[in-house]
LUMMARGU-218599 format. One record per residue (C-alpha): z, x, y. Coordinates in steps of 0.2 Angstrom, whole numbers, plus 2048, in hexadecimal, padded with zeros to 3 digits. Layout:
REM LUMMARGU-218599
ZXY...
***
This chain:
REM LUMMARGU-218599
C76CFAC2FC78D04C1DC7BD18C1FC6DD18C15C63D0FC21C68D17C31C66D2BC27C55D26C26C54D20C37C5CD2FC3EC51D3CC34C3FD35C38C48D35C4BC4BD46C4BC37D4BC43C2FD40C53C3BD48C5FC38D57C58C25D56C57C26D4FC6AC2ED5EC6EC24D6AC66C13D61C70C1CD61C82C25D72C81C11D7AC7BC08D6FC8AC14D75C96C13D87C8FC00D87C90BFED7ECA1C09D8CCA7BFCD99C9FBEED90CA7BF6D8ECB9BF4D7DCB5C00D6DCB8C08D66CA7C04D54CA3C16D54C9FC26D55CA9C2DD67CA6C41D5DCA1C37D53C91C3AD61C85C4BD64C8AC4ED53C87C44D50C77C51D5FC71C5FD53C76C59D47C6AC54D4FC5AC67D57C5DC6CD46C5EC62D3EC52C69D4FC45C79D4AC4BC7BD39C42C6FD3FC35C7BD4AC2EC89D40C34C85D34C24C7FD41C18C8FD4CC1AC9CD45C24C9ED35C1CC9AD3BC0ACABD39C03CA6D40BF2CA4D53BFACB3D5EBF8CB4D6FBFECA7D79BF7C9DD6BBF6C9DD6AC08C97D7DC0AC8BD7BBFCC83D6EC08C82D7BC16C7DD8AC0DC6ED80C07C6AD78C16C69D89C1CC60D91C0EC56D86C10C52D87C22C50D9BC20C45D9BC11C39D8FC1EC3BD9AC2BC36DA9C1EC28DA2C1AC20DA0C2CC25DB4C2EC1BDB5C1DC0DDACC24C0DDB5C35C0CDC4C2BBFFDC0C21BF4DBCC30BF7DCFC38BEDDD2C48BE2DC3C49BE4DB9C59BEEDABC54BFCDB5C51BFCDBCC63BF9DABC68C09DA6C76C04D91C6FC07D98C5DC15DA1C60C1BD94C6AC19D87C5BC21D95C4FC30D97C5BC33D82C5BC35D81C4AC41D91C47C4CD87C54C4BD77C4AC50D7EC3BC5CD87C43C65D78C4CC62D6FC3BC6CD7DC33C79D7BC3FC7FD69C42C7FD68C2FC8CD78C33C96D6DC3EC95D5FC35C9DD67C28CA7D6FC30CAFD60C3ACB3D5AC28CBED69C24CC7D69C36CCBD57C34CD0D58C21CE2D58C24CE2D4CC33CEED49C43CEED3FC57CEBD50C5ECDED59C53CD4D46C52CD5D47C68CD0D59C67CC1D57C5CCBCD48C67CBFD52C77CB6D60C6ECA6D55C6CCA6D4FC7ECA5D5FC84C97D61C7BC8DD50C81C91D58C93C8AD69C8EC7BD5FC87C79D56C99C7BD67CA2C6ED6FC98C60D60C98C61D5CCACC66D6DCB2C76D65CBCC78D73CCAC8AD7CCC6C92D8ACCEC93D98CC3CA6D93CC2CA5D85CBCC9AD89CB0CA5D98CACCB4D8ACABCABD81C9FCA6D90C92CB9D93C94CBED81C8ECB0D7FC7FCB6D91C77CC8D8EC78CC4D7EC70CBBD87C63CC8D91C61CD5D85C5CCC8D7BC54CC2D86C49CD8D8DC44CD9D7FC3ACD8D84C29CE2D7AC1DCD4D76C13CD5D87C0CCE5D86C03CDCD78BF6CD3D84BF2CD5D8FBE1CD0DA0BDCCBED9CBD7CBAD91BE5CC1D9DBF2CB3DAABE9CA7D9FBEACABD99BFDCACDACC01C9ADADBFCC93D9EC05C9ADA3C13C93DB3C14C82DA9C12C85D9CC21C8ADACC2CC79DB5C27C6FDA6C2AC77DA5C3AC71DB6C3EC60DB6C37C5DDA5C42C63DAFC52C5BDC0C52C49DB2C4DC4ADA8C5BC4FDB5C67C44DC0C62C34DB1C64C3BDACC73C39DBEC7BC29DBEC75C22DACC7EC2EDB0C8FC24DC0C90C15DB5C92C1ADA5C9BC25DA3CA8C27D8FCA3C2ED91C93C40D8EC91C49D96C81C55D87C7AC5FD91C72C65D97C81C6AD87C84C7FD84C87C81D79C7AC76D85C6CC82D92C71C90D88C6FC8AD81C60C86D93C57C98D99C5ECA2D8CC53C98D8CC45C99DA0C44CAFDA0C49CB1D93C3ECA8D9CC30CB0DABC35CBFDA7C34CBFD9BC25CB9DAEC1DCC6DB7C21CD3DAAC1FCCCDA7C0DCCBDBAC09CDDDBEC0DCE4DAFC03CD8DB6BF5CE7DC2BEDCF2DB2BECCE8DA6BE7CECDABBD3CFEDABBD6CFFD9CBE1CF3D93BD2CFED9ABC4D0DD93BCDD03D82BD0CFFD81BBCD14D83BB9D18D75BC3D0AD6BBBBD0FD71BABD22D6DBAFD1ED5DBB7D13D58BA5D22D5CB9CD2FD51BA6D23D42BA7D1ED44B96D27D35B90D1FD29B9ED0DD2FB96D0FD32B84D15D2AB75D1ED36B6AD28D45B6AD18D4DB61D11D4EB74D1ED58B7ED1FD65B70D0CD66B72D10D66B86D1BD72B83D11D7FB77D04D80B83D0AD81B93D16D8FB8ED07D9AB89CFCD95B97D0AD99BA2D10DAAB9CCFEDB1B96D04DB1B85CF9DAFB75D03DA5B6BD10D99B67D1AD90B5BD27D82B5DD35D7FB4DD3CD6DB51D4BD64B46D45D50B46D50D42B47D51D43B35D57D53B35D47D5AB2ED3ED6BB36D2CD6AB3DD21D76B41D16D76B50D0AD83B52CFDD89B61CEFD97B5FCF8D9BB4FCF8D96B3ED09D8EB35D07D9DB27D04DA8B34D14DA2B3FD20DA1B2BD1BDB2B29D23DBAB3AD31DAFB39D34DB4B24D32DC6B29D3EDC7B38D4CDBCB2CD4ADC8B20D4FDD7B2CD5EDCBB34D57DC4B40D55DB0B40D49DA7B4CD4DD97B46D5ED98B4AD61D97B5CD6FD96B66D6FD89B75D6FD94B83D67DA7B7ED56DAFB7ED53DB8B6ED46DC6B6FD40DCAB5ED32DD7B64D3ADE7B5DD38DE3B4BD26DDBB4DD20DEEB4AD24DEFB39D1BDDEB33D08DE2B2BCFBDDCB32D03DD3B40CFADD5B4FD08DCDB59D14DD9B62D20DD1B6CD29DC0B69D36DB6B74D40DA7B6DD45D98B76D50D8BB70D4ED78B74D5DD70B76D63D5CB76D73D57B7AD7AD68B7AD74D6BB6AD65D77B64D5AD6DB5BD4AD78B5CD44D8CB62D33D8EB6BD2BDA0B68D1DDA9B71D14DB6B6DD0ADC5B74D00DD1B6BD04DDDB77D17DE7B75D22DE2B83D17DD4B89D24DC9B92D2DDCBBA1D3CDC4BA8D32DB9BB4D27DB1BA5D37DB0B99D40DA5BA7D2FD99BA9D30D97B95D44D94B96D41D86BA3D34D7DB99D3CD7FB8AD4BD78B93D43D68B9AD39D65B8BD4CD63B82D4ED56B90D3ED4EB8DD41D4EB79D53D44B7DD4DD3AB87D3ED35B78D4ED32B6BD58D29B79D49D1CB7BD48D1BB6BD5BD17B69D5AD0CB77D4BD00B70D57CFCB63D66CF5B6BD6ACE6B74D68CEDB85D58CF0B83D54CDBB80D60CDCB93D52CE7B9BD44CDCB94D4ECCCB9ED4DCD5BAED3CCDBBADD36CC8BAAD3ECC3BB9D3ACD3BC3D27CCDBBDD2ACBBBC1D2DCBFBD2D1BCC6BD3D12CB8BD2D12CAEBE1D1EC9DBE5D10C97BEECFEC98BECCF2C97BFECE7C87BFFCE5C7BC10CDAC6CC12CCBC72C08CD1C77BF7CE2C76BECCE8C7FBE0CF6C82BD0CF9C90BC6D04C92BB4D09CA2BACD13CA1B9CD16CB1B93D16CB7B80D24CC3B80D32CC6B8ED26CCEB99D15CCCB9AD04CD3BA4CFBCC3BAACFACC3BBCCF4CB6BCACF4CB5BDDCEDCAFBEECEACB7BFECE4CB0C0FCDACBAC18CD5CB1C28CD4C9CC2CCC5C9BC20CC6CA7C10CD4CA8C04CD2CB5BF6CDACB2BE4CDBCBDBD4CE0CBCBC4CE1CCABBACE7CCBBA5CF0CDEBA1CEDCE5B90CFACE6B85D0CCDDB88D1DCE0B8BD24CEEB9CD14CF8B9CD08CE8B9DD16CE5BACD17CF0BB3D02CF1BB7D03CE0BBBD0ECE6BC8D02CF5BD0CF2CE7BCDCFECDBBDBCFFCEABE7CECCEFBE4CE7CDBBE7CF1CDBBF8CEECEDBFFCDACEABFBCD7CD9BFFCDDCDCC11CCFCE9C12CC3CE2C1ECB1CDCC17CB8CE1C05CACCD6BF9CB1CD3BE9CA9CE1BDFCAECECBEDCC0CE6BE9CBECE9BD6CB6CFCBDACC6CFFBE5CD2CF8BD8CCBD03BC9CC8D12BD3CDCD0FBD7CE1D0ABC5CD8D16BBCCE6D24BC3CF5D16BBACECD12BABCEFD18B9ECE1D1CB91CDBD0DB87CE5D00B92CD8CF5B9ECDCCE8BA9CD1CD9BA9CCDCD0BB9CC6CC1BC4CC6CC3BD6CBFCB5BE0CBCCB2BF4CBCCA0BFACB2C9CC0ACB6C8BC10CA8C8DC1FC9CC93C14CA3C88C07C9FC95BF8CA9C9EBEDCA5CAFBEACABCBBBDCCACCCABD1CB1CC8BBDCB5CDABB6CB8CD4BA5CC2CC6BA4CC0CB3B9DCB1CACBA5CB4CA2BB2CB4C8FBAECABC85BBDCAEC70BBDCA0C67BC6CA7C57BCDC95C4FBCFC8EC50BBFCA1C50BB5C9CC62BACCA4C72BAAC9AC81BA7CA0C94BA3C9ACA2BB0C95CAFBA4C94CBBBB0C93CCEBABCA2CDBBB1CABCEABA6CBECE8BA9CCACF4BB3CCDD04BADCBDD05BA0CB3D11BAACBCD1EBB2CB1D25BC0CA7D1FBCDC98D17BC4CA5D07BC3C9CD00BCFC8DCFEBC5C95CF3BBAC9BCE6BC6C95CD8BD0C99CCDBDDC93CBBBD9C92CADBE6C93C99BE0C93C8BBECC9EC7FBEACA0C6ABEECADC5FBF0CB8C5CBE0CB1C6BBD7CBEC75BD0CC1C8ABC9CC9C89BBBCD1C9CBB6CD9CA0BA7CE0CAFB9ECDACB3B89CEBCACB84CE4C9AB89CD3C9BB7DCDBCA6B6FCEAC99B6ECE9C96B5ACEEC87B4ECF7C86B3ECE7C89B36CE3C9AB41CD6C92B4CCD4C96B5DCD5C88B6ACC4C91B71CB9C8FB81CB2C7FB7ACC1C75B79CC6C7BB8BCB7C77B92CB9C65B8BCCCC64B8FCC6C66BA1CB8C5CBA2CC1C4DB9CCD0C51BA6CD0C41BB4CE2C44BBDCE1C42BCFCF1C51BD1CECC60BCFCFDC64BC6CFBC54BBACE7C5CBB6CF0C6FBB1CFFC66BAACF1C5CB9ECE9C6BB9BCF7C73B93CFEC65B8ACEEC64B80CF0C77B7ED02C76B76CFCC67B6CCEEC71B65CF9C7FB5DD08C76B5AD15C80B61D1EC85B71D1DC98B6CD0ECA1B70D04CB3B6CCFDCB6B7BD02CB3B8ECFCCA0B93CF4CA1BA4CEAC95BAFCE4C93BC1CDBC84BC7CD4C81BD7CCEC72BDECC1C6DBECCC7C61BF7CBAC56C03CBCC5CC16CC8C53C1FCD3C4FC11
***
C-alpha cells in the first residue's frame, strides 16, 4: 500500500477512535451520575485511546519520519505548528467557554467531560508528532546499539500501553522498576545530540525559539487537562483522567528532556557557532582553491576564487590582485574596488618608496602607515601578499580595510595561505597547459582509451529467450558512449545505453561514474526505470558539471511477462523491429536527459514505458553518432535510412545483422574515420525453447 494511502487510513482511524472514545468515556461518566449501569464496558475508552495513539503513530510515522526532504529546522517547524496549532484550538474552546459565563452548560460534568477529551487529543496529537520527530534527530547519526535502544525504547512503551488499557495488577515495585527503566532510557535517548553540530548560527536562533514554543505548548496542554480533569473527578467517581496514564507521562517526559536538553545544548554552542562557521568557510574556501583546476577552465577563475575568499575570510572590504601572464604581461583583477581606485593607492604609495607590485616570494608587506596621507581614500590599512610559481613571484594580492589597523596576525596567515595555494593552483593551470602540448599528453589519451575499453562489458547477459550484440567505436582516443547488461534474477535482465556530452577524458571519465550508477542502482530492489533515471540524476547532478548532460535508455526485460519496459531521458529513440509484419518503428517517447534539471522535479519529466514483445522482434539501440554519420556531400545518414537498413536486414546471426548494419553505415560516408562515437545494441527475441 502507497504512504499516501495508508496516512489517509491512519488519520480518518484515529477521528473514529477518537469519536468512539469521546461517546463511551461521556456514557460511562453519566451512567455514574445517574447510578445507572453503562451500556458500555468501563475498559472501551481506555482502549479506544490505545487506538487513536496507535493510529497517530503511523500517521505521523509517514508524514515526518519518512519525509526524507525535512532537515533540522524543518523537522521542528513541523512540531511547533503542530503544536500551534493544537493550542490555538484548544484557545478557542476556553474562548468559547468563556463566552458562555454561568449558563448551565458550562457547569455541565458531560460538557466538561467533552471539553476535556478534546484538550487530550490535541495534546497527544501534539505529542507523537514530538516523538516522531524527535526519533528522526536521535537516529540521525545511526549505529547497532542506538537502532536496539530505540527499539527496546518503543517496547517498553507497547507494554506500558497494555498495562495502562487492562490494568495488569503489579506490585508497586514493579511498577516502580519499570518507571526506572523508561526514564533512564529517556535519558540516554534523549543525549544524543549530533544533529546539532549541522546546524549554523541562524538556525541554532531559530531552533532556540521553537523550542521555547514546543516547551510552552507542553506546559499549557498539562496545567488544561489537569486542571479539567480536577474538575470532572470532583464529580464522578467513574471518570478516569488519561493523562495520568504511564505511557502519557512517559510520553510528556521525553518530549519535554529531549527539548530540554536540545535548548541548552543549542545555547551553549550558540557563542561558537560563528567561529566554528567562519573556520568552515576557510576550508571551503581553501578546498575551492585547490580543486579549482578540476572545476574551471582558466586561471581567470582562481584569481576570482582567490579575491573573494580572501575578503570573506578576513572581513576585509576590498581587494586587488596584480598577476604577470604567461606572456609576461600584468593584469589587473579587482573586488569591491575599482581599477582607478586600486592604480591610485598603489601610484601613491610608489611615489613615497614603497612598491606593492614588487614582492618578494616569501614576505608580507604592510603598506598601512602611508595610507593616511592619500586624499580622499577611505582605505586605511592594506596587506600585500605575493603569489608565487616555481619559486618565483609572479603576482601580489592586497586587501584592504577602511579601518586603521584592521588586520591581525590570524587573518594575515589565512590570506598568506590562500595566496600560497592559489600559486599552486596557477602552476598547476600553465603545467596543464604545457603538458596538452607534448607528446606525453597523446601517451595519457592511449591509456585512458584502454582504461574505457575495460568498461564496457566482454560479455553481454542473454539465455534462451533473447540475444544480443553491441559495437562501440569511438571518434577521438577516448570517448563517452556507454553500454551494459545486468541480470537481476532468472527472468529480468536490465540494459542501458547512455551517450556523454562532449568527448575526449571528461566524457570518460562520466562514462565511468554512469557504469557505477547502472550497477549500484539496478541492484536496488523494485527499482523501475524512471525510478532508475531519478536516482542516477539526482547522483550525477553532484558530478556534472554545468552544461554537460548525459543521455540515456534504460530498459527492463521480463522474459515471464514477456514485455520490455523502459525509461528514454533524452536519448535516440528507440528503434523497435516487428518480425510479423517486417516493419521497424521509432518510440518517440518523451524524457529530458541527465543532468538538465537539477532538483527533484526530475521526476516529472520521465517515464517508464512498457512494450510487449514476440518472438523475432528485436531492440535496436543506437548512439547520435550512427544517424548524424555524414557523406561527402554533408548529408546525414538519418533515422530513415536506419530504419530501412534494419528492416531489410535478413541475416539469421545476430553479429552478421549488426556487422550489415554498419557496413552500409561506412559505405554511406565513405570513410573509416568518423565525427562522432559509433554505437549500437541490438537485441533479439528468440522463440521459447530455442
Amino acid at each position: 500500500m502507497r504512504p499516501r494511502a495508508i496516512t489517509r487510513l491512519a488519520f480518518i482511524g484515529s477521528l473514529i477512535c477518537w469519536f468512539v472514545l469521546v461517546y463511551s468515556d461521556i456514557l460511562v461518566v453519566f451512567s455514574d451520575i445517574k447510578g445507572l449501569t453503562p451500556d458500555v464496558p468501563l475498559w472501551l475508552p481506555r482502549v479506544m485511546l490505545d487506538l487513536y495513539i496507535l493510529c497517530l503513530y503511523y500517521f505521523y510515522k509517514f508524514r515526518i519520519e519518512r519525509d526524507e526532504t525535512l532537515n533540522f529546522t524543518d523537522l521542528l517547524w513541523k512540531v511547533f505548528a503542530t503544536g500551534l496549532i493544537a493550542t490555538i484550538s484548544s484557545l478557542a474552546l476556553r474562548l468559547l467557554v468563556g463566552l458562555l459565563g454561568n449558563t448551565k452548560l458550562p457547569q455541565n460534568v458531560l460538557f466538561g467531560d467533552f471539553i476535556y477529551q478534546i484538550n487530550l487529543a490535541l495534546l497527544i496529537s501534539f505529542m507523537m508528532a514530538a516523538f516522531m520527530a524527535w526519533k528522526r534527530l536521535i537516529l540521525y547519526q545511526k549505529s547497532k546499539w542506538l537502532i536496539r535502544l530505540w527499539a527496546f525504547f518503543e517496547l517498553l512503551l507497547i507494554v506500558v500501553v497494555i498495562y495502562d488499557s487492562i490494568t495488569i495488577p503489579l506490585s508497586s515495585t514493579a511498577v516502580l522498576l519499570l518507571d526506572i527503566l523508561l526514564g533512564l532510557v529517556i535519558i540516554v535517548l534523549s543525549a544524543n545530540m549530533k544533529w546539532v553540530a549541522y546546524l549554523n548560527f541562524r538556525q541554532k536562533w531559530t531552533s532556540l525559539l521553537l523550542l521555547v514554543l514546543v516547551m510552552f505548548y507542553i506546559g499549557y496542554f498539562t496545567f488544561t487537562a489537569d486542571r479539567l480533569s480536577d474538575v470532572i473527578a470532583a464529580r464522578s467517581t467513574a471518570f478516569f483522567a488519561f493523562q495520568s496514564h504511564l505511557f502519557n507521562i512517559s510520553l510528556i517526559g521525553f518530549v519535554l528532556l529531549y527539548s530540554v536538553f536540545s535548548f541548552l545544548v543549542i545555547l551553549f554552542n550558540l557563542p561558537t557557532s560563528s567561529v566554528f562557521e567562519q573556520k568552515l568557510e576557510e576550508v571551503v574556501n581553501f578546498q575551492r582553491i585547490s580543486q579549482s583546476i578540476q572545476t574551471e577552465q582558466s586561471e581567470e577563475s582562481v584569481y576570482k576564487i582567490l579575491l573573494e575568499s580572501s575578503v570573506r575570510a578576513v572581513f576585509a572590504d576590498a581587494a586587488w590582485l596584480e598577476i604577470e601572464s604567461n606572456s609576461h604581461q600584468h593584469q589587473l583583477y579587482v573586488y569591491h574596488i575599482t581599477e582607478q581606485e586600486a592604480r591610485t593607492i598603489r601610484d601613491h604609495l610608489e611615489a613615497r618608496g614603497q612598491s606593492v607590485s614588487k614582492q618578494s616570494r616569501e614576505k608580507i608587506h604592510d603598506f598601512s602607515r602611508n595610507l593616511s596621507s592619500l586624499k580622499g581614500a577611505k582605505y586605511r590599512s592594506l596587506e600585500a601578499f605575493p603569489i608565487t610559481v616555481k619559486g618565483k613571484a609572479i603576482g601580489t594580492l592586497a586587501i584592504l580595510k577602511e579601518l586603521p589597523e584592521g588586520f591581525n596576525m590570524e587573518m594575515k596567515r589565512i590570506v598568506a595561505a590562500f595566496a600560497n595555494q592559489a600559486g599552486i593552483s596557477i602552476e598547476n593551470f600553465r603545467l596543464m597547459e604545457e603538458a596538452f602540448q607534448n607528446e606525453r599528453y597523446q601517451e595519457e589519451l592511449k591509456i585512458a582509451k584502454a582504461v574505457q575499453k575495460s568498461l564496457l562489458p566482454e560479455k553481454l547477459e542473454c539465455d534462451a529467450h533473447f540475444e544480443v550484440v553491441a559495437f562501440s567505436e569511438s571518434a577521438d582516443e577516448v570517448g563517452g558512449d556507454y553500454y551494459d547488461t545486468l541480470r537481476i534474477n532468472d527472468h529480468t535482465v536490465v540494459m542501458i545505453i547512455a551517450d556523454v556530452s562532449g568527448k575526449g577524458t571528461t566524457a570518460a571519465f562520466h562514462m565511468s561514474q554512469m557504469k557505477g550508477i547502472f550497477h549500484s542502482l539496478s541492484q536496488q530492489p523494485g527499482i523501475t526505470p524512471a525510478h532508475f533515471m531519478t536516482q542516477a540524476n539526482r547522483a550525477l547532478v553532484y558530478c556534472l558539471e554545468r552544461g554537460s548532460f548525459i543521455t540515456a535508455i534504460y530498459f527492463m526485460i521480463d522474459t515471464k511477462a514477456r514485455t520490455v519496459q523502459y525509461a528514454r531521458a533524452g536519448h535516440c529513440p528507440l528503434l523497435y523491429f516487428d518480425a510479423a509484419h517486417a516493419t521497424a518503428r521509432f518510440c518517440e517517447d518523451k524524457g529530458t536527459a541527465l543532468g538538465m534539471v537539477r532538483s527533484r522535479d526530475y521526476e516529472k519529466y520521465i517515464h517508464t514505458y512498457t512494450l510487449p514483445y514476440h518472438r523475432g522482434d528485436m531492440l535496436v539501440l543506437f548512439t547520435d553518432g550512427i544517424t548524424e554519420a555524414r557523406n561527402a556531400a554533408g548529408e546525414e545518414f538519418g533515422y530513415d535510412r536506419l530504419k530501412a537498413a534494419v528492416e531489410n536486414i535478413s541475416f539469421e546471426s545476430l553479429k552478421d545483422m549488426q556487422q550489415h548494419l554498419l557496413r552500409q553505415l561506412y559505405e554511406y560516408t565513405g570513410s573509416d574515420e568518423i565525427n562522432d562515437d559509433y554505437t549500437t545494441m541490438i537485441v533479439r527475441f528468440k522463440p521459447i525453447g530455442t
